[in-house]
N, C-alpha and C positions, 0 to 999 in steps of 0.2 A: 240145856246149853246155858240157859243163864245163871243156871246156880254153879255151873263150871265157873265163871267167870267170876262172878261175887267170892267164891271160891279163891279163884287166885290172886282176886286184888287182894282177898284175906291173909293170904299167904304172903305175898307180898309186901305186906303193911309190918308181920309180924316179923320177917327175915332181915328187913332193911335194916336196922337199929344193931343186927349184929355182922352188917358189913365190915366195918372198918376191924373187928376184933378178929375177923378172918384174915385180912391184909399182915398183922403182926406174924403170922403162923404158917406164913408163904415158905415154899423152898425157892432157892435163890434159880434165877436162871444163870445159866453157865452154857459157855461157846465149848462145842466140839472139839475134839484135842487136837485133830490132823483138820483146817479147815478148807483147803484146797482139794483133798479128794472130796468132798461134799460137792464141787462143780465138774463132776465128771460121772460118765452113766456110760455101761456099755452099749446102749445103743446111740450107734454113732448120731441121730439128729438130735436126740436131748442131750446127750455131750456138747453137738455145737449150740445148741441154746441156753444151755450152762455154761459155757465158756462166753459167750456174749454176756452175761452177766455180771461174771467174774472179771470181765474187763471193764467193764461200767465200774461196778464196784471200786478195783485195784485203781485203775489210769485214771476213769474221770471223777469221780467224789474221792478216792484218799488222796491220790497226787495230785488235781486240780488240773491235769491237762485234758482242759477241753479243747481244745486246740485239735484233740485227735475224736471228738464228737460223731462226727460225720462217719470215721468206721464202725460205728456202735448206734447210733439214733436214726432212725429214719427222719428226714426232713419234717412231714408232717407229727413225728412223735407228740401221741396224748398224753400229755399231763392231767390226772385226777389228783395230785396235790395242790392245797388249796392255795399255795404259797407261791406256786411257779405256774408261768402261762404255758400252754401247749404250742409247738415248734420245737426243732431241735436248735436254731436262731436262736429262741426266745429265753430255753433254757439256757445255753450257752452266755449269753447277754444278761441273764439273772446272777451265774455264779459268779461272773466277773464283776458286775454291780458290788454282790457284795464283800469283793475281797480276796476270793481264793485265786491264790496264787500258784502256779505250777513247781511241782517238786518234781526229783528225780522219780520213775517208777519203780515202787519195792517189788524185790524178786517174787514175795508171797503177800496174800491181801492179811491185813492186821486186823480188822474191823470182827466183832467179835461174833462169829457167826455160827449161829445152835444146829439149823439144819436147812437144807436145801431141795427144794423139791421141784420137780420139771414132769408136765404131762401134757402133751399136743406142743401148742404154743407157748407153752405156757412156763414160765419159771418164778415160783417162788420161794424167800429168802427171810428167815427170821432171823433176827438180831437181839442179844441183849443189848437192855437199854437200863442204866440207871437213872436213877431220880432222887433226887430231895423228897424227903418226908414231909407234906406240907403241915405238919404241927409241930415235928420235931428236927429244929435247925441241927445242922451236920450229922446228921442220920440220912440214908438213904436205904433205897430197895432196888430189887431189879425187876425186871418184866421186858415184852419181846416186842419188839415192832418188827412191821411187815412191810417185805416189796412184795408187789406184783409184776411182773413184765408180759407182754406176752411180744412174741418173734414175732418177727416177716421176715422172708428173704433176707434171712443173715444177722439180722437187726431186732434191736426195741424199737417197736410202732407204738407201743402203749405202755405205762404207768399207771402202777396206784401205791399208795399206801397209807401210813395210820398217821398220818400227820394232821395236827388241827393246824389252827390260822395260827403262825406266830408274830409278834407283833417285831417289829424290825426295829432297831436303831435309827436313831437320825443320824 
């Protein structure tokens, strides 16, 4: 077991130095061409927990009405982003803090989404995400960030996703 292990730090040591020459040789991530059937599953209860999502998505993060929270969040909703407190209050009170404003609701969600996956309670959502190249100004890459939700009685009870601490604006 320990030479497993001296083993892998080995491996390790030696793999690390050609991380970032991996990064250059990425395929891009790319959203699904139809992204609204991805929130839909013949069976009817992961349908409705994919459509709860899809409405989170479309109404409360792209159009910023949370004003309509309460159809979609259970009151106690867990937040595991490290950024917003847990309540559906508390969220709701974060995104107005900082700014989102309510628009009309688009017919279809824009948000650029790879693929959708729902089992039990469960519904998750990967998204491309681009990014600045941290050594090379106005270069970028893409990669996927994750939701997680899982339902209750109609509703997101819980959150997670890939978000570190972002540091806010004064």
């Amino acid at each position: 077991m320990r030479h497993l292990l001296i083993l892998s730090i080995a491996l390790a040591a030696v793999a690390v130095p050609t991380i970032p020459k991996l990064a250059h040789a990425q395929e891009a991530v790319t959203s699904a061409p139809n992204i609204d059937a991805l929130f839909t599953d013949r069976n009817r209860q992961l349908n409705a927990n994919k459509q709860v999502v899809y409405h989170i998505m479309k109404d409360l993060l792209e159009a910023g009405n949370w004003d309509k929270a309460r159809l979609y969040l259970t009151e106690r909703y867990i937040q595991h982003n490290p950024n917003v407190p847990s309540g559906r209050a508390s969220v709701v009170k974060f995104f107005n803090d900082i700014g989102v404003k309510p628009k009309p609701i688009p017919a279809r969600l824009s948000s650029p989404v790879v693929q959708v996956v729902a089992q039990g309670n469960f519904v998750i959502v990967s998204l491309v995400s681009t990014l600045p190249y941290p050594k090379e100004p106005g270069k970028t890459y893409t990669t996927t960030w994750f939701d997680m939700f899982r339902i209750k009685d109609g509703k997101a009870d819980e959150h997670w996703d890939s978000a570190p601490i972002f540091v806010m604006p004064d």
